[in-house]
Backbone of each chain as ProteinMPNN parsed JSONL, in Angstrom:
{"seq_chain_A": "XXXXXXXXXXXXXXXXXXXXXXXXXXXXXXXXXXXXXXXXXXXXXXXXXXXXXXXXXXXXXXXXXXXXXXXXXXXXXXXXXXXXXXXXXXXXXXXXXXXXXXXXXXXXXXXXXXXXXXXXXXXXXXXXXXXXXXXXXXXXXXXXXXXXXXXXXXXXX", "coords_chain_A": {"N_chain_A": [[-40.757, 36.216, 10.839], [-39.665, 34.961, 13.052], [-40.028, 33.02, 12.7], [-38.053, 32.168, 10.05], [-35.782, 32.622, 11.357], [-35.702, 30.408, 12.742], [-35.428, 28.619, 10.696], [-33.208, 29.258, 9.679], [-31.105, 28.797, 11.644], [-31.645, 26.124, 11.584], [-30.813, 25.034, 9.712], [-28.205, 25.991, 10.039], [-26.951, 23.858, 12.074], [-27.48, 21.671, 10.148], [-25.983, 22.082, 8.378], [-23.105, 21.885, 10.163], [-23.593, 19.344, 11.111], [-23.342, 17.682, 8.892], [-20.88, 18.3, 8.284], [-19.394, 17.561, 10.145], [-16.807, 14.956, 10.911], [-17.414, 11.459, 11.303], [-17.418, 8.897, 13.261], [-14.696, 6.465, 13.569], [-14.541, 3.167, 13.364], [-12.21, 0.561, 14.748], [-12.022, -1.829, 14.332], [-12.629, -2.058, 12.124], [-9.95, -0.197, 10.778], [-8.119, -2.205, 11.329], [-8.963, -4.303, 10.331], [-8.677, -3.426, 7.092], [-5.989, -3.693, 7.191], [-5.083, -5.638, 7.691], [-5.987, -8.017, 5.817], [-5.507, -6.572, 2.391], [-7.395, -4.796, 0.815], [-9.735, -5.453, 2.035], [-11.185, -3.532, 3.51], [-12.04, -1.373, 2.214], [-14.509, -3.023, 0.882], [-15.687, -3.553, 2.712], [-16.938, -1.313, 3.114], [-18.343, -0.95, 0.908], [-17.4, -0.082, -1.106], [-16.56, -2.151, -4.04], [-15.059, -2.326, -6.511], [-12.867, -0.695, -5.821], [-11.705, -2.072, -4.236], [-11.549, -4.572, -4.922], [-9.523, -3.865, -6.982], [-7.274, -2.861, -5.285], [-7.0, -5.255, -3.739], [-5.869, -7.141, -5.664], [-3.509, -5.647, -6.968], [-2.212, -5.284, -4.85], [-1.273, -7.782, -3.826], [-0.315, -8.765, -5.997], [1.803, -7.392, -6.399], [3.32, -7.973, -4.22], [3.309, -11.016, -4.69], [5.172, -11.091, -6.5], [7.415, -10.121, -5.717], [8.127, -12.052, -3.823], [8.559, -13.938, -5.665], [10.534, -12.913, -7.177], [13.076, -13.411, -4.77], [13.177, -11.824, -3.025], [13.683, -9.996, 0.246], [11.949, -10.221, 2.939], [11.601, -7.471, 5.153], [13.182, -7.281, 8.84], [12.858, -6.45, 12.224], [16.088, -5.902, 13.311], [18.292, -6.351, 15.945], [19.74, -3.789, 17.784], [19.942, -2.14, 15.741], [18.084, 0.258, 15.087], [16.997, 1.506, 12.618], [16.268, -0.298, 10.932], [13.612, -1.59, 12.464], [12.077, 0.767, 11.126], [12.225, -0.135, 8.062], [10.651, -2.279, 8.882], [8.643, -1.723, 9.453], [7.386, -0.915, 7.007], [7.091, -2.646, 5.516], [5.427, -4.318, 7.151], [2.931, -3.263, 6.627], [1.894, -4.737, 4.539], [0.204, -6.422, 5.831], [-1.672, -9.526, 6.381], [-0.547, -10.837, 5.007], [2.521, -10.427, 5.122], [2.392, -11.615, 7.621], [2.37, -14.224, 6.962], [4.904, -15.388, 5.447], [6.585, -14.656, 7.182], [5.999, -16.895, 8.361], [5.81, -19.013, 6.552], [9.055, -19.233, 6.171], [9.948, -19.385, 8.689], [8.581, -20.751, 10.042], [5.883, -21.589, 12.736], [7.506, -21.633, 15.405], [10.179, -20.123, 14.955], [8.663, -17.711, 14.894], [7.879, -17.803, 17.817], [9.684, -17.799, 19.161], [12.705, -17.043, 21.645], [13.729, -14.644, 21.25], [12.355, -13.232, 19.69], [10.6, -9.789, 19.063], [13.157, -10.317, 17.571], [15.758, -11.734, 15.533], [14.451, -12.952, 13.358], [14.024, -14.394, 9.916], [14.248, -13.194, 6.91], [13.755, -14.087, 4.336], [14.58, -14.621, 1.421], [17.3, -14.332, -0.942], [20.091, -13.495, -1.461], [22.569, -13.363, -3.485], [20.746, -13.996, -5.377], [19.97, -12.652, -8.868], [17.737, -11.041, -8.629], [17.591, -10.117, -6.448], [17.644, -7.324, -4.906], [14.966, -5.901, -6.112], [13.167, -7.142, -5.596], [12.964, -7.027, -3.163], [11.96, -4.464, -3.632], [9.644, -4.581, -4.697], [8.439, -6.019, -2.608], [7.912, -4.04, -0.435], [7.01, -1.483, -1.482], [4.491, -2.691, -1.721], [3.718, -3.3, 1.03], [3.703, -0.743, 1.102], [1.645, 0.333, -0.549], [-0.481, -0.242, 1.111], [-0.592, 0.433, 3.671], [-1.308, 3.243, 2.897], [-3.828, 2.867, 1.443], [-4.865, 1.731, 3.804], [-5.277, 4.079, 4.965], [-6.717, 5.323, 3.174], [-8.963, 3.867, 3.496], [-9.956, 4.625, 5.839], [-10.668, 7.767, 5.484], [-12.655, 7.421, 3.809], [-14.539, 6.254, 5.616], [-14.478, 8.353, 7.763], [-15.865, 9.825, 6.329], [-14.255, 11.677, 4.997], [-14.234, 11.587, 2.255], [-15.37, 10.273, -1.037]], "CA_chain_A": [[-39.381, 36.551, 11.174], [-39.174, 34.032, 14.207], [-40.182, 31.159, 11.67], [-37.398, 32.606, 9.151], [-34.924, 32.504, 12.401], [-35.66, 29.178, 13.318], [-35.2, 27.589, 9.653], [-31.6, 29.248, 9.503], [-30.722, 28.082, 12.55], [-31.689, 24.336, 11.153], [-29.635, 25.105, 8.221], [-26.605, 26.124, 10.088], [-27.161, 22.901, 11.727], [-27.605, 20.475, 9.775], [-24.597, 22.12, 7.851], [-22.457, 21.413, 11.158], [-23.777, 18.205, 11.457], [-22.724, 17.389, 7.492], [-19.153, 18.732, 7.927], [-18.768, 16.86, 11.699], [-16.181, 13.631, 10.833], [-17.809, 10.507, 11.859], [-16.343, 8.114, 14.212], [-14.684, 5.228, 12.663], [-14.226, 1.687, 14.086], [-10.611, 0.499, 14.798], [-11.876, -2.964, 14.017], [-12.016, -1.753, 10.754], [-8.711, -0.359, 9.853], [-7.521, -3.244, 11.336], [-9.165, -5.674, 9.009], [-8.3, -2.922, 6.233], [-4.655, -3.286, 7.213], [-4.697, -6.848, 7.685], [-6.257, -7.89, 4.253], [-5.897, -5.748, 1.537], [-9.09, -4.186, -0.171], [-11.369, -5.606, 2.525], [-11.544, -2.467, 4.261], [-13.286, -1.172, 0.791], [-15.23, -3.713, 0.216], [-16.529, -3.504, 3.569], [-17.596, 0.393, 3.071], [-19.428, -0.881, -0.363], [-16.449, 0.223, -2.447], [-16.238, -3.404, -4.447], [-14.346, -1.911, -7.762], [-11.398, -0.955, -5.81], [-11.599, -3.17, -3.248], [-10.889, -5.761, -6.201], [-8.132, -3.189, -7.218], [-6.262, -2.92, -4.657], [-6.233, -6.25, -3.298], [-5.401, -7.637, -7.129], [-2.316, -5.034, -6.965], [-1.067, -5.445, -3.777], [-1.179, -9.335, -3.634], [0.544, -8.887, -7.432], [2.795, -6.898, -6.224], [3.966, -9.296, -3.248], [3.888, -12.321, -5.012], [6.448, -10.53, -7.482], [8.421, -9.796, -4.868], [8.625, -13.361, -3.462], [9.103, -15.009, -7.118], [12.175, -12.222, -7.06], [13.348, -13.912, -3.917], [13.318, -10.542, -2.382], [13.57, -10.38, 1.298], [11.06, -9.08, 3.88], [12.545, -6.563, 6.627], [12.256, -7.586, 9.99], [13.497, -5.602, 13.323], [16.925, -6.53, 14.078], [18.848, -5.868, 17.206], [21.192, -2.7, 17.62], [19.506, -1.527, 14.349], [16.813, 1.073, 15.007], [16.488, 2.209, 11.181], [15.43, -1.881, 10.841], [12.069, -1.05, 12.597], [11.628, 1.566, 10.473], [12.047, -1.146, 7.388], [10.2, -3.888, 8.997], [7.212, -1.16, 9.693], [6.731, -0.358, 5.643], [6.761, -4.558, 5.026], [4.865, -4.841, 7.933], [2.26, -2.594, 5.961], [1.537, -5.931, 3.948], [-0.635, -6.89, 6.901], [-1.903, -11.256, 6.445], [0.615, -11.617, 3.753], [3.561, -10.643, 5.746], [2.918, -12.758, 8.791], [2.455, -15.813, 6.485], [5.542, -14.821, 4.39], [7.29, -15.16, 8.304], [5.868, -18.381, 9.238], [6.426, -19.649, 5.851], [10.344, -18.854, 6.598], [10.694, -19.157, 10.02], [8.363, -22.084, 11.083], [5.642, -21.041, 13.717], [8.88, -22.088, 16.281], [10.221, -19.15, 14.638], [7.776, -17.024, 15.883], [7.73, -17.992, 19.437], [11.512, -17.674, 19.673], [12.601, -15.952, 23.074], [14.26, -13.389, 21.295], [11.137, -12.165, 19.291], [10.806, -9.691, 17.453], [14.524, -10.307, 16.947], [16.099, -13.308, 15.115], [13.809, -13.844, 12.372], [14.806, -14.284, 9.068], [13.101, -12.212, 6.218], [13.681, -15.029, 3.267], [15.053, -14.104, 0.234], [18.399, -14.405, -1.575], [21.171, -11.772, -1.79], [23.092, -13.717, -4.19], [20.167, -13.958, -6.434], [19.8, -11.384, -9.606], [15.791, -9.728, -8.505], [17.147, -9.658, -4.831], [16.737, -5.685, -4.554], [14.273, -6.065, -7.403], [11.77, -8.646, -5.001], [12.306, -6.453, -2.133], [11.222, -3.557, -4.072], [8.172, -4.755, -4.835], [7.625, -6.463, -1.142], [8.18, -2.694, 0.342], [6.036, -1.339, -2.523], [3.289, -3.887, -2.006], [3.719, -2.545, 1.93], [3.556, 1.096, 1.716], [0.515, 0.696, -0.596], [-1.343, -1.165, 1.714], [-0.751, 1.457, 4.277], [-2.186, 4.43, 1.707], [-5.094, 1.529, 1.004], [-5.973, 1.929, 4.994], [-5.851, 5.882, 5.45], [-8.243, 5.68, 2.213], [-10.747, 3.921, 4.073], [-9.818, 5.657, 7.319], [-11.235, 8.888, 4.996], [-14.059, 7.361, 3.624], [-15.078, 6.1, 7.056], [-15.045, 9.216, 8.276], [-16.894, 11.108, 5.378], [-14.074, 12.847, 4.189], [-14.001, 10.707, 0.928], [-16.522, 9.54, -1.427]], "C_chain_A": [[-38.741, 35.47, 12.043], [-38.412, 32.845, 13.509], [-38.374, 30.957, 11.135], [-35.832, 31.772, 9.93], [-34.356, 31.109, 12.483], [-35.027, 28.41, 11.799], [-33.38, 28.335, 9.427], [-30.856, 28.827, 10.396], [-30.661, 26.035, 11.837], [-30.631, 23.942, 9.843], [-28.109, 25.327, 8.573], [-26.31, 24.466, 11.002], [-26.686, 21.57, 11.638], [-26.21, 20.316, 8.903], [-23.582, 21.128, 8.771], [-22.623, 19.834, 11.151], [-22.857, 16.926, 9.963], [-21.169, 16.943, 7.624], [-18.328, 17.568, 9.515], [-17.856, 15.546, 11.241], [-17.056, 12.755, 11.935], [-16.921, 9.74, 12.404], [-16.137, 6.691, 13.323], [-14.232, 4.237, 13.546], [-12.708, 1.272, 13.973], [-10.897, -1.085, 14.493], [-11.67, -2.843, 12.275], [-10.733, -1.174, 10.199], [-8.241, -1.444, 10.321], [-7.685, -4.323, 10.275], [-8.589, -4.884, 7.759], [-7.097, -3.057, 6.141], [-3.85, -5.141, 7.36], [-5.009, -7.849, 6.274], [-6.808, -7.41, 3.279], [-7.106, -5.681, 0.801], [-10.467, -4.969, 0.539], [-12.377, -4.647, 3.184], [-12.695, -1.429, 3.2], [-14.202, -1.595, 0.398], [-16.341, -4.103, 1.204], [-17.598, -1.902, 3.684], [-18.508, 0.234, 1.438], [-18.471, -0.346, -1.228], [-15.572, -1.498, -3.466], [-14.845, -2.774, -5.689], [-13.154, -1.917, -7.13], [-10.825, -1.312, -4.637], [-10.599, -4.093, -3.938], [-9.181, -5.337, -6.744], [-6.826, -3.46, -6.612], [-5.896, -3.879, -4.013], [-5.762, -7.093, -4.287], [-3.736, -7.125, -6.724], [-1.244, -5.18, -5.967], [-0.374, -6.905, -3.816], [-0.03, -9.69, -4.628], [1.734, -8.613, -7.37], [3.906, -7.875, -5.289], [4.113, -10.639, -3.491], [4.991, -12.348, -6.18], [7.307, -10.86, -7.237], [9.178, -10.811, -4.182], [9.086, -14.363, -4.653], [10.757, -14.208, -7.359], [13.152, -12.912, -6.051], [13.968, -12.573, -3.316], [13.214, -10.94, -1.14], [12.869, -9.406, 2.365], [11.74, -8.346, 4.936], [11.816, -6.879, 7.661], [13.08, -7.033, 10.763], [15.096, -6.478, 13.592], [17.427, -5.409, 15.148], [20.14, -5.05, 16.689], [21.1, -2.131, 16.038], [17.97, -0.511, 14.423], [16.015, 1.714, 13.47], [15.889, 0.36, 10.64], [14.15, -1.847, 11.375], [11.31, -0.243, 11.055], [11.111, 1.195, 8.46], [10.896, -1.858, 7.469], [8.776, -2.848, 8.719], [6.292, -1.255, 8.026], [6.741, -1.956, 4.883], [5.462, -4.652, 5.669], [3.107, -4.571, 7.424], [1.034, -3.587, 5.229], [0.511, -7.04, 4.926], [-0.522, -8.555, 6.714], [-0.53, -11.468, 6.281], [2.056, -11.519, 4.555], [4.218, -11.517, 6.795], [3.219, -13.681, 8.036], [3.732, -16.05, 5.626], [6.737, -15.476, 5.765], [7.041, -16.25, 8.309], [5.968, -19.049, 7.97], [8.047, -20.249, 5.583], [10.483, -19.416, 7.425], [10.058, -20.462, 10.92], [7.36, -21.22, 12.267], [6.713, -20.936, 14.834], [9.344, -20.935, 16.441], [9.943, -17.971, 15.796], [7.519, -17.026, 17.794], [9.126, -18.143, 20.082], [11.66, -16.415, 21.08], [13.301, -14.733, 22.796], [13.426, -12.61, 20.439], [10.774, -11.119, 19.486], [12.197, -10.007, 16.424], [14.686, -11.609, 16.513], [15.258, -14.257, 14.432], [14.346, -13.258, 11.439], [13.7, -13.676, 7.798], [12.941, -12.981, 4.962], [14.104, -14.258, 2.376], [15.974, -14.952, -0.511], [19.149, -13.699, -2.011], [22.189, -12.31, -3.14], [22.325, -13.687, -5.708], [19.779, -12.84, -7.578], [18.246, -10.302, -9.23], [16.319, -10.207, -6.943], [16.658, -8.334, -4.242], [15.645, -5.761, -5.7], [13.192, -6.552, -6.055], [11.823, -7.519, -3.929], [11.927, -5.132, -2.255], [9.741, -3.631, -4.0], [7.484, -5.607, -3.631], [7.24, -4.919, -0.308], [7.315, -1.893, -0.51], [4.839, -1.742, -2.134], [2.688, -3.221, 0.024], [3.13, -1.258, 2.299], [1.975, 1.645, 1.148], [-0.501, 0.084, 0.103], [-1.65, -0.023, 2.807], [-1.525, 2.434, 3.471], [-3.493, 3.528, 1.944], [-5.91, 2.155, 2.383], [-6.057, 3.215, 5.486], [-6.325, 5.868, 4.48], [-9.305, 5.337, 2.9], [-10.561, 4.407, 5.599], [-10.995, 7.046, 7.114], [-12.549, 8.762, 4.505], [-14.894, 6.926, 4.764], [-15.348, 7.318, 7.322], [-15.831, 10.119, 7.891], [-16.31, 12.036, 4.683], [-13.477, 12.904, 2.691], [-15.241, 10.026, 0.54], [-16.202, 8.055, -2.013]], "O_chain_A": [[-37.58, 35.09, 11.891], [-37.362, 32.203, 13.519], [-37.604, 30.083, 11.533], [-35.108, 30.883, 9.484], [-33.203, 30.694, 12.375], [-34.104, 27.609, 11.949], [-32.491, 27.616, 8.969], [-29.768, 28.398, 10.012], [-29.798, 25.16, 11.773], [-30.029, 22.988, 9.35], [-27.122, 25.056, 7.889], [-25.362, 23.839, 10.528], [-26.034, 20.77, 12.309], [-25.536, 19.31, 8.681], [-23.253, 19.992, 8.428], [-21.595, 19.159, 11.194], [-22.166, 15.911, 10.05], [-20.521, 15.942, 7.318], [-17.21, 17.093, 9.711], [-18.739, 14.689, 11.229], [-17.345, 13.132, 13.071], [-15.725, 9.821, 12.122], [-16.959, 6.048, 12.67], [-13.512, 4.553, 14.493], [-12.056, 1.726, 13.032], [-9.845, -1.717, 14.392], [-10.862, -3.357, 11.501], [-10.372, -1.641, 9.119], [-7.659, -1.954, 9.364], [-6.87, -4.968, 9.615], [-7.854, -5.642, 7.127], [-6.65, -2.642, 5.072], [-2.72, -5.606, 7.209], [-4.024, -8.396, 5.777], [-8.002, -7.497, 2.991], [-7.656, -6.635, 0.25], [-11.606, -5.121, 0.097], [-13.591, -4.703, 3.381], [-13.799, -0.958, 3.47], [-14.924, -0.964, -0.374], [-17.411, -4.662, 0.964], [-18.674, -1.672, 4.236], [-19.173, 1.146, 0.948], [-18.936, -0.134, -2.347], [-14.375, -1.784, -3.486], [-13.67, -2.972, -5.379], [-12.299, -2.741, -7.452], [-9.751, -0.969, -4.143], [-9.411, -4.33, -3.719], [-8.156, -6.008, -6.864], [-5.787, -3.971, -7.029], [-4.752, -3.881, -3.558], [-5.095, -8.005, -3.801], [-2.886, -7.906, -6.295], [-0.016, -5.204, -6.051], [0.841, -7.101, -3.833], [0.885, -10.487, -4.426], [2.655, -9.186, -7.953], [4.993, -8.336, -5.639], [4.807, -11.396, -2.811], [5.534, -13.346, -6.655], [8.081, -11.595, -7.851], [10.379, -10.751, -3.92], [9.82, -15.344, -4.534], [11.817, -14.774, -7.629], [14.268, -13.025, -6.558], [15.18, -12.399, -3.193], [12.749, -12.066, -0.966], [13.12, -8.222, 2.589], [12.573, -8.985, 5.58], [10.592, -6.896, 7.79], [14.215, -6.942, 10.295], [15.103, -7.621, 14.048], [17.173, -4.209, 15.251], [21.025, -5.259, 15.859], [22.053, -1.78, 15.342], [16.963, -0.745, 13.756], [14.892, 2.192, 13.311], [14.94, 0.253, 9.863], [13.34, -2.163, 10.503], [10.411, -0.588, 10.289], [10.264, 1.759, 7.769], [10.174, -2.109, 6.504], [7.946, -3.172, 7.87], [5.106, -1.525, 7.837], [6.364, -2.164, 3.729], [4.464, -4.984, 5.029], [2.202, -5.358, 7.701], [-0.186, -3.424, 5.252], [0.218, -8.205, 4.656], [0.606, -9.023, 6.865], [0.336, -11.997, 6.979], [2.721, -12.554, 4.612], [5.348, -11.952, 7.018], [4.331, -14.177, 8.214], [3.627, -17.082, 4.964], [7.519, -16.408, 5.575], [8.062, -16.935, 8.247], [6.385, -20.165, 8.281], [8.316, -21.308, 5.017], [11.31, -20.307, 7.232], [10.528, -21.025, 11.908], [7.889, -20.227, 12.766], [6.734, -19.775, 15.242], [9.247, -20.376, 17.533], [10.475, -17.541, 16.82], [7.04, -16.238, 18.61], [9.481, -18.51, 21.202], [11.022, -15.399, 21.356], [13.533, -13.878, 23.65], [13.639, -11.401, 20.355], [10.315, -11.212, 20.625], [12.328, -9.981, 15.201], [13.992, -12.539, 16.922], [15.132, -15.477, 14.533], [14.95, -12.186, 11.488], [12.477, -13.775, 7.89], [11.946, -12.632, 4.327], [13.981, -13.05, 2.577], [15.672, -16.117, -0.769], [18.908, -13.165, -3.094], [22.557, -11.367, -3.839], [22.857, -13.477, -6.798], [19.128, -11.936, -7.054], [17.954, -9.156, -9.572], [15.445, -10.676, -6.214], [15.731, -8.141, -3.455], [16.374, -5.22, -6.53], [12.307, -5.717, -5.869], [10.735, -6.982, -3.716], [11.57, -4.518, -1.25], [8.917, -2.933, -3.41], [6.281, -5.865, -3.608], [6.231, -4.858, 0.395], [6.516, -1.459, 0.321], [3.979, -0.872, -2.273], [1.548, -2.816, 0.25], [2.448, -0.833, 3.231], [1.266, 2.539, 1.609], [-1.538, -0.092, -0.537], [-2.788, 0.44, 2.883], [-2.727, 2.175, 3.529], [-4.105, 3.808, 2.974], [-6.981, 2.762, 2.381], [-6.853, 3.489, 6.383], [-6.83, 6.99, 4.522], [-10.33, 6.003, 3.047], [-11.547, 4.377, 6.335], [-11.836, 7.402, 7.939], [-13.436, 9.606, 4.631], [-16.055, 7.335, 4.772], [-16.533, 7.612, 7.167], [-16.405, 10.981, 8.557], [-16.85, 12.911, 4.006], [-12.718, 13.688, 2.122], [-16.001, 9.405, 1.283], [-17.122, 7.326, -2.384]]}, "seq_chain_B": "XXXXXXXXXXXXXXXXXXXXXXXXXXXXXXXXXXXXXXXXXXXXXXXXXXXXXXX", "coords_chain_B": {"N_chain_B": [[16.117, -12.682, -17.167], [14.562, -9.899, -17.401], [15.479, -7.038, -16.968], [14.19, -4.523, -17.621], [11.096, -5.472, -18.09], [10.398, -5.693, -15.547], [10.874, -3.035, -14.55], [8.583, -1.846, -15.896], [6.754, -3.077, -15.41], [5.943, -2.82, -12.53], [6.177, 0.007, -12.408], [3.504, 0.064, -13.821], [1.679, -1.356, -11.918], [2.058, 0.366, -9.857], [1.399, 2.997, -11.237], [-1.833, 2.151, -11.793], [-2.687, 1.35, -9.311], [-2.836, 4.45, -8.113], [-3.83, 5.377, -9.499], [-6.291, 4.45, -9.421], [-6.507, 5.025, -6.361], [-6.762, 8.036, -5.945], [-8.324, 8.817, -7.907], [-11.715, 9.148, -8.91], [-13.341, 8.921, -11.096], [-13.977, 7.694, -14.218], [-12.536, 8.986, -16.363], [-10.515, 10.802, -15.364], [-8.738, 8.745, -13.765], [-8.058, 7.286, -16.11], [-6.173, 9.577, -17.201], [-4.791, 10.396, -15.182], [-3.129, 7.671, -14.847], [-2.068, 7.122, -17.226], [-0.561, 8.861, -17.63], [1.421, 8.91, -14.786], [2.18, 6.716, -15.425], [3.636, 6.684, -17.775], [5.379, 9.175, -16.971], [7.326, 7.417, -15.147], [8.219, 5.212, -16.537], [9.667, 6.594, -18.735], [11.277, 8.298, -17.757], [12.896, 6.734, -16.125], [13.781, 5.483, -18.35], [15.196, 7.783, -19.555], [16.541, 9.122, -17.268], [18.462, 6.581, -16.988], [20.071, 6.609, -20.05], [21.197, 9.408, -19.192], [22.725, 8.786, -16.977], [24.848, 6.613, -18.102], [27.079, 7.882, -19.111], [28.531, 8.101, -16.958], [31.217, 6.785, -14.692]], "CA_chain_B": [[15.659, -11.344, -16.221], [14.63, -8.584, -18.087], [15.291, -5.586, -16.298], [13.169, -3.34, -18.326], [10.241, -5.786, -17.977], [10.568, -5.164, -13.906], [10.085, -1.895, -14.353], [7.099, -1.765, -16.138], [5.841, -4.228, -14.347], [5.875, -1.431, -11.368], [5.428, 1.198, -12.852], [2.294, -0.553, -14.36], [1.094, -1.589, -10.75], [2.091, 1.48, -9.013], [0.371, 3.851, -11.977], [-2.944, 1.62, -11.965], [-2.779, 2.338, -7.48], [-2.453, 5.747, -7.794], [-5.169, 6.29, -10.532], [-7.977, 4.097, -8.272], [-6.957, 5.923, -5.067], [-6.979, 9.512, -6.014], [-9.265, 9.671, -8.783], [-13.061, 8.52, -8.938], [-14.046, 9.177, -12.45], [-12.935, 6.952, -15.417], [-11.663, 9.655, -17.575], [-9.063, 10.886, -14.244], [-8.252, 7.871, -13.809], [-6.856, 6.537, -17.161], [-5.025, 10.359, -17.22], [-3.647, 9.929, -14.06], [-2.975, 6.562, -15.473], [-1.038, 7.142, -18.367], [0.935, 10.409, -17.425], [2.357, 8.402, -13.856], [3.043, 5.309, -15.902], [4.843, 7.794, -18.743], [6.565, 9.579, -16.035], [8.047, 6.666, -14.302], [9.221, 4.448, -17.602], [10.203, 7.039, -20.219], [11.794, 8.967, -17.159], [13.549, 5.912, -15.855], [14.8, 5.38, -18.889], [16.07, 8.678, -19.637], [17.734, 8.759, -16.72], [19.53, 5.465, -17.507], [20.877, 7.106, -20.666], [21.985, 9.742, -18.843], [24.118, 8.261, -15.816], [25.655, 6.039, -19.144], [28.771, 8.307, -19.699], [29.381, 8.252, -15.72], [31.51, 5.112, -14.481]], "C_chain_B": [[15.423, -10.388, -16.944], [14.494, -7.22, -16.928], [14.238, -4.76, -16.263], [11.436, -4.073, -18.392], [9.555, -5.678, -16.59], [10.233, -4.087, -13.775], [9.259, -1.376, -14.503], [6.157, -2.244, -15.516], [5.095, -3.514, -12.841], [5.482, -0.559, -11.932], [3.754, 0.733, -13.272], [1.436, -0.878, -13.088], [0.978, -0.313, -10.216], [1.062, 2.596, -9.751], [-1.19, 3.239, -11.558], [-3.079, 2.048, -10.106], [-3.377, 3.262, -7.71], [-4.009, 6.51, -8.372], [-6.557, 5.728, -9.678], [-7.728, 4.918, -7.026], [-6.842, 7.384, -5.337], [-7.825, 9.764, -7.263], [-10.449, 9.042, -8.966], [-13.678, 8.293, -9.858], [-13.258, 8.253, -13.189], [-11.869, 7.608, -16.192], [-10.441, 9.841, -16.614], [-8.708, 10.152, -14.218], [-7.216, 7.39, -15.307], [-6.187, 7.905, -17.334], [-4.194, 10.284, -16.507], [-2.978, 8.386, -14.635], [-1.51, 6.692, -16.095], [0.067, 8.247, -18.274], [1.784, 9.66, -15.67], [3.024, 7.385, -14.747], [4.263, 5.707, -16.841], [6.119, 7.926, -17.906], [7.776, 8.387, -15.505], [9.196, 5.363, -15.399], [9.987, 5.093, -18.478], [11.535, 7.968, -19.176], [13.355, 7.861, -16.283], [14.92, 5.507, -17.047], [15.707, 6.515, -19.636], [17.646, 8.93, -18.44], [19.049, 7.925, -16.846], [20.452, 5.953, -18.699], [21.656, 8.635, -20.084], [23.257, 9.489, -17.502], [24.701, 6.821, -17.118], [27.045, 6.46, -19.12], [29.573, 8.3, -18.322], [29.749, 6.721, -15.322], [30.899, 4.837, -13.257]], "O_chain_B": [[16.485, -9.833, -17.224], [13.545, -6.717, -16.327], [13.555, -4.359, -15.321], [10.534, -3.3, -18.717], [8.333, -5.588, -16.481], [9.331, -3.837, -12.976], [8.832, -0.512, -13.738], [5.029, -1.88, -15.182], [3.997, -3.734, -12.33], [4.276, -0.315, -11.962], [2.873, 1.411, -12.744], [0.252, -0.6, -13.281], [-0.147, 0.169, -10.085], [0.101, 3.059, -9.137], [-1.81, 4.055, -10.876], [-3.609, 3.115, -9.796], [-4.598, 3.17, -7.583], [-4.778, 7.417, -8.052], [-7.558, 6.38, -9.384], [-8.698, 5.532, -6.582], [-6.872, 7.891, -4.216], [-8.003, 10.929, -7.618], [-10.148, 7.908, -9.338], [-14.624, 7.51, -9.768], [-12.082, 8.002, -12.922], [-10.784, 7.171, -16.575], [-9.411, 9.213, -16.861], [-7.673, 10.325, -14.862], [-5.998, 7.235, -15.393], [-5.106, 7.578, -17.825], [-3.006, 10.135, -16.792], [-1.766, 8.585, -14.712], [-0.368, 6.48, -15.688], [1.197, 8.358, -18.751], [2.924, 10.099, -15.52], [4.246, 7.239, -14.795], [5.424, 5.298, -16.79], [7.213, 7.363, -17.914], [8.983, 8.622, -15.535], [10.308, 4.88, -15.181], [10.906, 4.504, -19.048], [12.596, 8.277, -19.718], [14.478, 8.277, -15.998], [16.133, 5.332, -16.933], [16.756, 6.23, -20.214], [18.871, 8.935, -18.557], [20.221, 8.302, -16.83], [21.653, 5.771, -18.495], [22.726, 8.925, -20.62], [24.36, 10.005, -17.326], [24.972, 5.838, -16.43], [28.011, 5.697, -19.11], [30.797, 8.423, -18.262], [29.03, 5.734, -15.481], [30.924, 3.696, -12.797]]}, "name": "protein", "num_of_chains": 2, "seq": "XXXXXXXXXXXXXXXXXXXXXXXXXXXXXXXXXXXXXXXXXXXXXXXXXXXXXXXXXXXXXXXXXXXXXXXXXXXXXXXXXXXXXXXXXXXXXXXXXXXXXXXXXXXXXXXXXXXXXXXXXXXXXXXXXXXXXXXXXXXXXXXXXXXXXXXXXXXXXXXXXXXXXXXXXXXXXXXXXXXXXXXXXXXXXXXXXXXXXXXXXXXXXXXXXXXX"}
């Protein structure tokens, strides 16, 4: 009876122990969020590791052959954050996308984050077209790193 | 420019996404597959024929 006791006890457990979310590393979504499908490919998911950094990359170099333009924070524009955030999504590719634009110089401007320029062409026919697929290329990148956020923690195979 | 090559072009990216992150199996996958990519071109272009008669 004791025995009986004791082995359901180990069973409830080991259940508990099953169902517990594991702790996940913040170095990892970072690298997951900084270039696409490494965060997969670091958890042993190669297939759509390959996937998703094929798609995203595809997607963003679309978007720049469109001469689409990346969103970046401007001043006295709070819904411009909210832009720049779902570019920003695009982790490597976006910085280099800036400093391709803007010149490291750019970047170290004293009014940073403000007063950079997002590249494009508004005149050109794939201008909303390019920044479709830069904002696109963004938002799945985000999705990309709460996938391996979930498989990190166990609650994804 | 083809318009209509743009959109496939997306839709074709965005479907192929959708089907590796939510489905694990081959067969889910190319359903999810082919019924987002459906949805998003045949629906696109329905739409388009209907906002036609509006200026």
């Amino acid at each position: 009876m004791t025995a009986d006791k004791t082995k359901r006890k180990d069973a409830e457990a080991k259940a508990a122990a099953d169902t517990t979310p594991k702790p996940v590393s913040k170095l990892l979504i970072l690298v997951a969020w900084l270039v696409p499908g490494l965060g997969h490919w670091l958890l042993g998911k190669r297939v759509r590791a390959g996937v998703f950094a094929a798609i995203i990359l595809a997607a963003f170099i679309t978007g720049v052959l469109l001469k689409g333009e990346l969103a970046v924070p401007q001043q006295n524009s709070p819904l411009s954050w909210f832009f720049a955030f779902g570019c920003l999504g695009n982790g490597v590719l976006y910085f280099l996308r800036l400093i391709w634009i803007n010149g490291l110089d750019g970047l170290q401007s004293s009014l940073f984050p403000y007063g950079l320029h997002g590249g494009g062409d508004p005149v050109s026919a794939g201008f909303f077209y390019g920044k479709t697929f830069l904002y696109t290329a963004g938002l799945m990148n985000l999705l990309v790193v709460l996938d391996v956020h979930d498989i990190a923690r166990g609650d994804k195979s | 420019m083809d318009h209509f090559i743009l959109l496939v072009w997306h839709a074709l990216l965005v479907a192929v996404f959708f089907a590796f992150l939510w489905r694990s199996d081959a067969r889910g996958r190319k359903a999810l597959f082919l019924k987002t990519f459906l949805i998003m071109v045949v629906g696109a272009f329905v739409l388009g024929w209907l906002m036609f008669p509006f200026p």
